[in-house]
N, C-alpha and C positions, 0 to 999 in steps of 0.2 A: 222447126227453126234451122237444123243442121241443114235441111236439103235449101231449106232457099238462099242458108248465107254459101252453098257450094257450088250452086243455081248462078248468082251472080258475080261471083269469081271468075267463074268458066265461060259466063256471055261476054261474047263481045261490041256485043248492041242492047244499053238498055235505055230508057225512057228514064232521062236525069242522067248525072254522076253517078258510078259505083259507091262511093265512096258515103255517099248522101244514102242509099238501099242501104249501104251494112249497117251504116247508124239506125236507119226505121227498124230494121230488121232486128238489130239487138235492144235497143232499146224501147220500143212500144210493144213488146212481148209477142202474145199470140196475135193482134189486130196486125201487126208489124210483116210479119210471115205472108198473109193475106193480102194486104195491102200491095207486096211487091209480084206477087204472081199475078193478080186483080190487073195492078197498074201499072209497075215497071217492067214485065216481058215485051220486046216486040216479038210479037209474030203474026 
């Protein structure tokens, strides 16, 4: 959970709001994590 909420800090390009990741990220627990490297990375 640490590396993806430090993950999305540090991009400057993600797939959505920031703001909308850190919420999945913290709150829909372990699927949340997954979720954001799955679907909000670009690369």
């Amino acid at each position: 959970m640490i590396v993806a909420l430090v993950d999305v800090i540090k991009s400057d390009d993600t797939n959505g709001p920031k703001w909308l990741w850190v919420l999945v990220i913290l709150f829909i627990g372990f699927l949340g994590p997954i979720l954001y490297f799955v679907i909000g990375r670009k690369r």
